[in-house]
C-alpha positions as CSV (number, residue, x, y, z in Angstrom):
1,X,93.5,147.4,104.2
2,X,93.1,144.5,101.5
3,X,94.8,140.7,102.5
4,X,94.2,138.1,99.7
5,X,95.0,135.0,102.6
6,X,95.7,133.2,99.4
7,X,98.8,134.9,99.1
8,X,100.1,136.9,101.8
9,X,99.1,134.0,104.5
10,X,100.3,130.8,102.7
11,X,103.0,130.3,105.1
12,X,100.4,130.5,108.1
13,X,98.2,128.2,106.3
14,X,100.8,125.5,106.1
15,X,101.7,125.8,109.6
16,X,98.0,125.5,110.4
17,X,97.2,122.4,108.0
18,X,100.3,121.0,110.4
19,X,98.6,122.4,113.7
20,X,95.2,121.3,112.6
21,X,96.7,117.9,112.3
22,X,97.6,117.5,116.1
23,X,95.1,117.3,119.1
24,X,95.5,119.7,122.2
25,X,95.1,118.0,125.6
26,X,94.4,121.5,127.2
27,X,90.7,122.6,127.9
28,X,89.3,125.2,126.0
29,X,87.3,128.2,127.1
30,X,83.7,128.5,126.5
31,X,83.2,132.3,126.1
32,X,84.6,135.0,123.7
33,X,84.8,138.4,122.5
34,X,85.9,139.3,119.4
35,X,86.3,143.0,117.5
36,X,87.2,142.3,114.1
37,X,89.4,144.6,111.9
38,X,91.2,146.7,114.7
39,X,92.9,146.5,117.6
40,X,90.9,146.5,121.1
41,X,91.6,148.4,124.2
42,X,88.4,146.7,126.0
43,X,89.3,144.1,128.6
44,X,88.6,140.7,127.6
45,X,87.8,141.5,124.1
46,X,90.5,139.9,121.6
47,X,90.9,141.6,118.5
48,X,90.8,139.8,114.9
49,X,92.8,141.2,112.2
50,X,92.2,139.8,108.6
51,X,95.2,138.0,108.3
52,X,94.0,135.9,111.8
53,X,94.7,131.7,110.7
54,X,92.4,129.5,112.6
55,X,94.9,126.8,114.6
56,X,94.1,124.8,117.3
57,X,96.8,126.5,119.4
58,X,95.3,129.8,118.6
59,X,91.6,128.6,119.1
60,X,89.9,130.9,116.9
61,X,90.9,132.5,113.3
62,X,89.5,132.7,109.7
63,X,89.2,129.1,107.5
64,X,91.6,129.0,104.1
65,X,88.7,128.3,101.8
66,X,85.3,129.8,100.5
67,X,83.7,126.4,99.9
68,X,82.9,123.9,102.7
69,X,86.0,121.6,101.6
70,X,85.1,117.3,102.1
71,X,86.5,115.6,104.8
72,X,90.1,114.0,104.6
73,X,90.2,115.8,101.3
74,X,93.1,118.5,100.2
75,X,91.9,121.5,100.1
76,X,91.5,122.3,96.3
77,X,92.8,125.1,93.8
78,X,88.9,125.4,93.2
79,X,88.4,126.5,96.6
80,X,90.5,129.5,97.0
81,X,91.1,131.5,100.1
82,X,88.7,134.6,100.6
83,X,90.2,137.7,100.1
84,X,89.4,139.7,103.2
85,X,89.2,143.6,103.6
86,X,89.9,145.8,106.5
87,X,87.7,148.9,106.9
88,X,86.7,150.8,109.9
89,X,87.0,148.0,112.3
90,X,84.9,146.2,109.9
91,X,85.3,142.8,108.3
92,X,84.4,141.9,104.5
93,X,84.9,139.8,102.0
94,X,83.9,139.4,97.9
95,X,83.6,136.3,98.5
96,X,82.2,133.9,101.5
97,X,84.8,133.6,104.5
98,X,84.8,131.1,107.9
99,X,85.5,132.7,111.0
100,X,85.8,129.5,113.6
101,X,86.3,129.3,117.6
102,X,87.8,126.1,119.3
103,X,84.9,124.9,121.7
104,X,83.7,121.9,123.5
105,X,80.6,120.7,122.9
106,X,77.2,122.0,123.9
107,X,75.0,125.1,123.3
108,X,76.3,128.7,122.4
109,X,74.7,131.8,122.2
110,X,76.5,133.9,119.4
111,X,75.6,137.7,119.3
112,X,76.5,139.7,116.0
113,X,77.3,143.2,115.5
114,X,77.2,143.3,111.4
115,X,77.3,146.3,109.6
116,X,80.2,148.9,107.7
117,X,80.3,152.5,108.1
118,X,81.6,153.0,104.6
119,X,79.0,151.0,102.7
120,X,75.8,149.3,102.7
121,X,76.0,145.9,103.7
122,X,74.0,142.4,102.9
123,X,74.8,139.3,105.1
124,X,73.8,135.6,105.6
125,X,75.5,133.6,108.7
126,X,75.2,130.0,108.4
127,X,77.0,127.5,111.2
128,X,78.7,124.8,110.6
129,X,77.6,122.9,107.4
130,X,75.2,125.3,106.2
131,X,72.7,125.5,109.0
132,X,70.9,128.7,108.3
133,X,71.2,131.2,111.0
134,X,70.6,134.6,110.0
135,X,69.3,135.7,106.6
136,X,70.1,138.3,104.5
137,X,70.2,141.4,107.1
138,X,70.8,144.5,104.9
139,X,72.2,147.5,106.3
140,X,72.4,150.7,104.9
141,X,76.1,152.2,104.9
142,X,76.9,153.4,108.9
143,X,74.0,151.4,109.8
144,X,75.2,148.7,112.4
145,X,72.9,146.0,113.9
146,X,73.1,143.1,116.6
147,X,71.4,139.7,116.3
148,X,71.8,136.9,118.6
149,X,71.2,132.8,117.8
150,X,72.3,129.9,119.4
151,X,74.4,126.9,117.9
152,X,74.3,123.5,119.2
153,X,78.0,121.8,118.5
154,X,78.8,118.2,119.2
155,X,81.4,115.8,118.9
156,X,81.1,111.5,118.5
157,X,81.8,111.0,122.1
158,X,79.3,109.3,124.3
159,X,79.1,110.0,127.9
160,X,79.7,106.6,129.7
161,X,82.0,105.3,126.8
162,X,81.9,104.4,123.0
163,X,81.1,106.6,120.0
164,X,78.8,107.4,117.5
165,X,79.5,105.1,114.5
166,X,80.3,108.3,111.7
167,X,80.7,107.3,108.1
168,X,83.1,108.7,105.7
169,X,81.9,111.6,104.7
170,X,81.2,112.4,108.6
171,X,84.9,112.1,109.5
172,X,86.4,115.2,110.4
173,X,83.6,117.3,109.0
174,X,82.5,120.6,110.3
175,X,79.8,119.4,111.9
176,X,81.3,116.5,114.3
177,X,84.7,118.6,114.8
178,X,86.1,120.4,118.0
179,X,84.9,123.7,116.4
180,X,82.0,126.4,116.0
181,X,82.3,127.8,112.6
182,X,80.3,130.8,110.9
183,X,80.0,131.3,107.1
184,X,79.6,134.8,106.3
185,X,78.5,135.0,103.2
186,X,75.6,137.2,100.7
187,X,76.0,140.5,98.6
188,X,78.5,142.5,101.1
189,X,79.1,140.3,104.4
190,X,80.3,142.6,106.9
191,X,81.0,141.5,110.9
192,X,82.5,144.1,113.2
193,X,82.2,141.9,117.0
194,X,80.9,139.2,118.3
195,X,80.3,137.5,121.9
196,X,80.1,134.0,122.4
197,X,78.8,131.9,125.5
198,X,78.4,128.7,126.8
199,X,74.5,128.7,128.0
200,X,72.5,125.8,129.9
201,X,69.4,127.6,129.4
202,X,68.2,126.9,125.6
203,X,65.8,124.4,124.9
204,X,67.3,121.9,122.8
205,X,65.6,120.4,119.5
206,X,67.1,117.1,118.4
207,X,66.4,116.3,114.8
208,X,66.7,112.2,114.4
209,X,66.6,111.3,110.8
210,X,68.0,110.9,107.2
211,X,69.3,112.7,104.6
212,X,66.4,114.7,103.6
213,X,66.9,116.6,107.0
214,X,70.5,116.6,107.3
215,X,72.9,119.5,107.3
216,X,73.8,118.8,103.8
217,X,77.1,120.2,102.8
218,X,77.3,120.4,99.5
219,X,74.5,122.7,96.8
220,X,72.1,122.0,95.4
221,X,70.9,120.0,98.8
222,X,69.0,121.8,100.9
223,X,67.0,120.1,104.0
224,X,64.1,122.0,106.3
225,X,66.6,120.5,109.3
226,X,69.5,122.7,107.7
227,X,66.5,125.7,107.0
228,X,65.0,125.5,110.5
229,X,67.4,127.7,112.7
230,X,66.6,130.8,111.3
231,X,63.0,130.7,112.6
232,X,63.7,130.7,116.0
233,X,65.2,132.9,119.1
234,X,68.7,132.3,120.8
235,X,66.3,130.3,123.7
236,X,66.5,127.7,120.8
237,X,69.5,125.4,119.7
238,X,69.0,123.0,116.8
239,X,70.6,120.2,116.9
240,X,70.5,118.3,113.7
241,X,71.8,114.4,113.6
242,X,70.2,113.2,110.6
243,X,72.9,111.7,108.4
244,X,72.4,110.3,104.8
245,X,71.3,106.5,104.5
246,X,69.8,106.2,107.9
247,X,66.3,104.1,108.9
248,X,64.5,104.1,112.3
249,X,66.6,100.7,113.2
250,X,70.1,102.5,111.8
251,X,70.1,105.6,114.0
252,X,70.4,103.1,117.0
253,X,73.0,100.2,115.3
254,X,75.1,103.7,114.3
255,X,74.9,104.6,118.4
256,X,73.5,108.0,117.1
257,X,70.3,107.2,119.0
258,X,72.6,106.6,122.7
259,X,74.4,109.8,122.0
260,X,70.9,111.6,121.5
261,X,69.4,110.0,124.8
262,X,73.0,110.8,126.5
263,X,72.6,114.4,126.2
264,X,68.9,115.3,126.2
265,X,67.4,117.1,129.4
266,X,63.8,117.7,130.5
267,X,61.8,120.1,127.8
268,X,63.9,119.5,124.6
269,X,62.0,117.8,122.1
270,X,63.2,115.3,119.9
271,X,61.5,115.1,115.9
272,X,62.3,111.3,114.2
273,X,61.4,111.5,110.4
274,X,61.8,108.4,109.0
275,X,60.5,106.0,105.8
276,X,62.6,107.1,102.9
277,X,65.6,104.4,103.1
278,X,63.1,101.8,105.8
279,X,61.8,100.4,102.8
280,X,65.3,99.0,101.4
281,X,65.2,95.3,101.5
282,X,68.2,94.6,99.9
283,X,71.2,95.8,98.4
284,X,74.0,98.2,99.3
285,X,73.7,101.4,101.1
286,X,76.1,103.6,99.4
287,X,76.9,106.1,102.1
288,X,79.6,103.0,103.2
289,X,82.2,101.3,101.8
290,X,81.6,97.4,101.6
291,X,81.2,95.3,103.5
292,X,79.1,97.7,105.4
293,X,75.8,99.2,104.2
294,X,74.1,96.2,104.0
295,X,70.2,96.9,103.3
296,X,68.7,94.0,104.9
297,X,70.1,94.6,108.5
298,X,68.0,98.1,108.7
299,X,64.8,97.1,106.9
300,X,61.8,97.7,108.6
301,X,58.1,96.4,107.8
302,X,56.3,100.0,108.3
303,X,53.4,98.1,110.2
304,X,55.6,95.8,112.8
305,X,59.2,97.0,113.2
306,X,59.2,100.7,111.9
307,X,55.8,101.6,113.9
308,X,57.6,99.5,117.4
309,X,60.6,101.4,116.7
310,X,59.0,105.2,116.5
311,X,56.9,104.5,119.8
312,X,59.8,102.7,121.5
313,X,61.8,106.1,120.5
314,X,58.9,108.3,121.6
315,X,58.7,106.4,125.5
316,X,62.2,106.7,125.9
317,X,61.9,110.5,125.2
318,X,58.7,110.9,127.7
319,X,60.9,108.9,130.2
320,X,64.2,111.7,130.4
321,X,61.4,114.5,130.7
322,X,61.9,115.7,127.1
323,X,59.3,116.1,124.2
324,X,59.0,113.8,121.2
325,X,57.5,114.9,117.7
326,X,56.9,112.5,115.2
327,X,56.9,113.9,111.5
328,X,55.8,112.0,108.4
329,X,58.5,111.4,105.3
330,X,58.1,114.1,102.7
331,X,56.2,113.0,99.3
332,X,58.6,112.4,96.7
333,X,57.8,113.4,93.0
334,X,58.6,111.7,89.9
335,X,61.2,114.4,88.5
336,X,60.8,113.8,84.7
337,X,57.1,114.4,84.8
338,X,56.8,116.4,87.9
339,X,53.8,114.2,89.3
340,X,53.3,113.2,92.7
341,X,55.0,110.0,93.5
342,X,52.2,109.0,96.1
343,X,53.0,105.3,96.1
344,X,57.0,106.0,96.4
345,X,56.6,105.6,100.1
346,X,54.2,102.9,100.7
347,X,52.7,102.4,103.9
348,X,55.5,104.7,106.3
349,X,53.4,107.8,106.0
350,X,50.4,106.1,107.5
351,X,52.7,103.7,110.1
352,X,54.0,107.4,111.1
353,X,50.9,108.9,112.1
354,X,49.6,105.6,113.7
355,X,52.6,105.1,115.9
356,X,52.4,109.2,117.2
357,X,48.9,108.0,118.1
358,X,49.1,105.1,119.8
359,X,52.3,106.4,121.6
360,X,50.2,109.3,122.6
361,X,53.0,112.2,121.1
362,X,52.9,115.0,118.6
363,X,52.9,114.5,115.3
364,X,53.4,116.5,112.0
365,X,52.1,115.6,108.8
366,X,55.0,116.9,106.6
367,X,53.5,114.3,104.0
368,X,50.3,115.6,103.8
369,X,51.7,119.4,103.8
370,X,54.1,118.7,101.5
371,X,51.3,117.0,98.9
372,X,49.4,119.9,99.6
373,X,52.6,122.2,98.2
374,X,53.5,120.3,95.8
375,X,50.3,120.2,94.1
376,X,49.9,124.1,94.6
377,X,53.2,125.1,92.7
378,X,52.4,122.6,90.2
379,X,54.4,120.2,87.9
380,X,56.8,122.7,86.8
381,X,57.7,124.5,89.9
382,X,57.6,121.4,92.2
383,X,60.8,120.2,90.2
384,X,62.5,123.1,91.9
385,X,61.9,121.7,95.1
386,X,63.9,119.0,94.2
387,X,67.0,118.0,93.5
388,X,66.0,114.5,91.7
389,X,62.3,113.8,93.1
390,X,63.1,112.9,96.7
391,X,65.9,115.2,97.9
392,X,65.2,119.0,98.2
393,X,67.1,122.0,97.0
394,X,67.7,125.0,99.1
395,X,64.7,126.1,98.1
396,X,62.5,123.1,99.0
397,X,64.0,122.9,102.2
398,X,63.4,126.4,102.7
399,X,59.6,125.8,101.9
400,X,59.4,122.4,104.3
401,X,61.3,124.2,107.1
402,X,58.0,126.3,107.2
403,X,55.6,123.3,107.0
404,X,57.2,122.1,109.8
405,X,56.6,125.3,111.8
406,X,52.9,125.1,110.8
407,X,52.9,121.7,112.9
408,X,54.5,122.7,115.9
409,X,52.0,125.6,115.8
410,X,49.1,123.1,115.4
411,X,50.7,121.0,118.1
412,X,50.2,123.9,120.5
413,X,54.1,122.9,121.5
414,X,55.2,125.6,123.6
415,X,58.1,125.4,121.4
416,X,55.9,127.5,119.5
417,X,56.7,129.9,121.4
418,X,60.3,130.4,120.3
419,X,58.8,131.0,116.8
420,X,60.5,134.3,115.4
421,X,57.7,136.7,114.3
422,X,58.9,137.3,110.7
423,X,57.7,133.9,110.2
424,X,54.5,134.4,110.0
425,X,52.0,132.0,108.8
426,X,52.8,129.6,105.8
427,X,49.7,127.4,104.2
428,X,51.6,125.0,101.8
429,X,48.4,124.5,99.8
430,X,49.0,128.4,99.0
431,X,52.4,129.2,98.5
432,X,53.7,132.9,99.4
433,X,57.1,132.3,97.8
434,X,57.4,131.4,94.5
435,X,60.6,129.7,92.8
436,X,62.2,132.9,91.6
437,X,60.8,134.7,94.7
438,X,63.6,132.9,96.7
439,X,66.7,135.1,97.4
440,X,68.8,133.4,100.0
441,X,72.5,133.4,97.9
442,X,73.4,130.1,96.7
443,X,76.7,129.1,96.9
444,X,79.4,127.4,94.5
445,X,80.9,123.9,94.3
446,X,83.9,122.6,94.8
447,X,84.7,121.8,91.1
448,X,82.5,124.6,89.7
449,X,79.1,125.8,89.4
450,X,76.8,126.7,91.4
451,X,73.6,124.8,93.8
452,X,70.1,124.8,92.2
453,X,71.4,124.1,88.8
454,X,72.5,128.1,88.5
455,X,69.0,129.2,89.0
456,X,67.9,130.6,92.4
457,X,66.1,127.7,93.8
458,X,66.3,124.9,91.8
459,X,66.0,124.2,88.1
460,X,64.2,121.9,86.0
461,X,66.9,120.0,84.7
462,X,69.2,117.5,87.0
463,X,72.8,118.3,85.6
464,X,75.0,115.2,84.9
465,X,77.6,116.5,87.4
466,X,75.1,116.3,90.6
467,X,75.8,112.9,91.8
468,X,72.5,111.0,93.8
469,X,72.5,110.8,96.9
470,X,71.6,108.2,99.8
471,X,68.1,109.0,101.7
């Protein structure tokens, strides 16, 4: 049973825009079971049909758009409603879908039955903007399979009182809104259940920077904090707060800092990258409208202020019980040539690795690693790590999400741990994935088009269309 939501759901999709609109005073359950496709006889298992609207009322339903639409933004003719099938108590799609559950912040273990008895199947399940959960998990026709992750959702609220300061492109976004949402996307996605639950007991990893570790919303980004989920077990929750623009003395003026320290326990760990935007003196930081964004009042000399900030950060961390990490800026490249652009970060490298020393905490030389790769692939294929010569396509974050499990390996973290076998081992001065090696499905813009400049992975040209970015 075919229903383009385009079409026969308009109607629902209006009254939902309207619904979305107002806020529910009512609490909302923390655990769920869904069968998708059917109708259930199970107790306390709800079933989805295809034509299921998300609405706040309802608490749960399928998104009206294939694209990750911007905040405050109409939803656009160029991002049309997926067309979702019905087939053996099966869910599918031709194109990606959204499938999202009303739920108050915290940790949630999601378990997956994905699979169709008529066909083979090919699915990726990202969480809320593009975090990478599951990858590619291909299923021969009748074959079914489970897999379990956990998601770590949050809203702006602070416990105590106040809010984190969000910009613009923050408000109402999937990843500060009242929901959980799944992307089902690849070849064939197919879902037929899945179980949600609240849990208490996954080991939280906080990820403090900018926006070369944000979930970035939009292709061709691609961050190793939006690549790093799919590496680990459901005892591990992500939770990713870098944000585009931000310095070591921003994450606290923005309150993003409090809210972190407000909701950390004893044996998360907490990772600060910082250095790309610290080193702006003056000017204006794009990411806000003026009179915000001024430069100057987050500047930070690496060897004074950045290097008190990181082990101020660190102690504070060591004083709720939890674990801090500190990881060195990424080299940037000059994109026309494709040459390392070694001096492009000054001193903040080095500032990084002192202040993890003479705090006494972890540290991970992500600038060193990513030299090493960088160098390895060559002037050529190191422009496909980029987007522009400091912000990474899905590829490159694919690649530095990797690095970064090398250092928590070297660490000895226990976090280590947690580390999903399939990993494996990953030496970025030897590459085992090349450019056109990378298969993960890339997906299209609002507008047109599609992320790494139609080519899987990155191209070697920066289209006029791909607008720069803040660090």
């Amino acid at each position: 049973m075919k229903f383009a939501i385009s079409r026969t759901a308009g109607i629902l999709f209006a009254l939902a825009a309207v619904a979305n609109a107002q806020s529910s005073d009512q609490p909302s359950p923390t655990d769920f079971k869904f069968s998708f496709g059917s109708s259930s006889h199970d107790a306390g298992v709800t079933a989805v049909a295809a034509d299921t609207v998300y609405t706040p009322d309802r608490g749960y339903g399928f998104e009206p758009y294939t694209m990750i639409p911007a905040p405050g933004v109409a939803i656009p003719t160029s991002n049309p409603s997926p067309i979702l099938l019905t087939t053996d108590n099966v869910i599918t799609s031709n194109k990606n879908f959204f499938f999202s559950v009303k739920l108050p912040e915290g940790n949630y273990r999601v378990t997956l039955t994905l699979g169709d008895k008529s066909s083979e199947s090919t699915t990726t399940v990202k969480a809320e903007a593009r975090r990478l959960m599951l990858e590619r998990i291909h299923l021969a026709a009748g074959q079914f399979a489970t897999r379990t992750f956990t998601v770590n959702i949050r809203t702006g609220a602070i416990e105590g009182g106040g809010s984190v300061k969000l910009d613009p492109r923050e408000i109402g976004s999937l990843t500060w809104d009242d929901k959980l949402t799944l992307q089902f996307t690849d070849a064939h996605p197919a879902v037929a259940a899945m179980e949600i639950h609240k849990v208490t007991d996954a080991v939280t990893v906080f990820l403090c920077s900018d926006s070369t570790v944000t979930d970035q919303p939009r292709e061709p980004y691609g961050t190793w904090g939006m690549m790093l989920p799919r590496w680990f077990d459901d005892h591990v929750a992500i939770a990713n707060y870098g944000e585009s623009g931000l310095t070591v003395k921003g994450f606290t003026l923005e309150r993003r800092w409090q809210k972190v320290m407000s909701v950390v326990k004893p044996g998360d760990y907490v990772f600060m990258q910082f250095g790309h935007n610290d080193l702006n003196k003056k000017g204006h930081n794009g990411i806000w409208p003026a009179p915000d964004g001024d430069w100057a009042q987050t500047y930070s000399e690496p060897h004074t202020d950045y290097k008190k900030y990181l082990e101020q950060y660190a102690a504070e961390v060591k004083s709720h019980g939890a674990i801090p990490v500190i990881v060195t800026p990424m080299t940037k490249i000059t994109f026309g040539t494709g040459e390392i652009n070694a001096a492009g970060l000054g001193d903040y490298p080095k500032c990084a690795a002192e202040a993890a020393t003479e705090a006494g905490v972890a540290m991970i030389d992500l600038n060193a690693m990513s030299v090493a790769l960088d160098t390895a692939l060559g002037t050529t294929l190191d422009r496909r790590v980029y987007v522009e010569g400091l912000h990474q396509t899905s590829y490159g974050g694919y690649l530095f999400a990797r690095c970064i499990l090398e250092g928590i390996r070297q660490n000895k973290l226990a976090l280590a741990a947690d580390i999903l076998p399939e990993a494996g081992t990953f030496d970025p001065a030897h590459p085992d994935m090349q450019p056109d090696d990378f298969k993960l499905p890339l997906e299209a813009r609002v507008g047109g088009g599609f992320g790494g400049f139609g080519r899987r992975g990155g191209g070697t040209t920066r289209p006029a269309t791909v607008p720069a970015r803040g660090g």
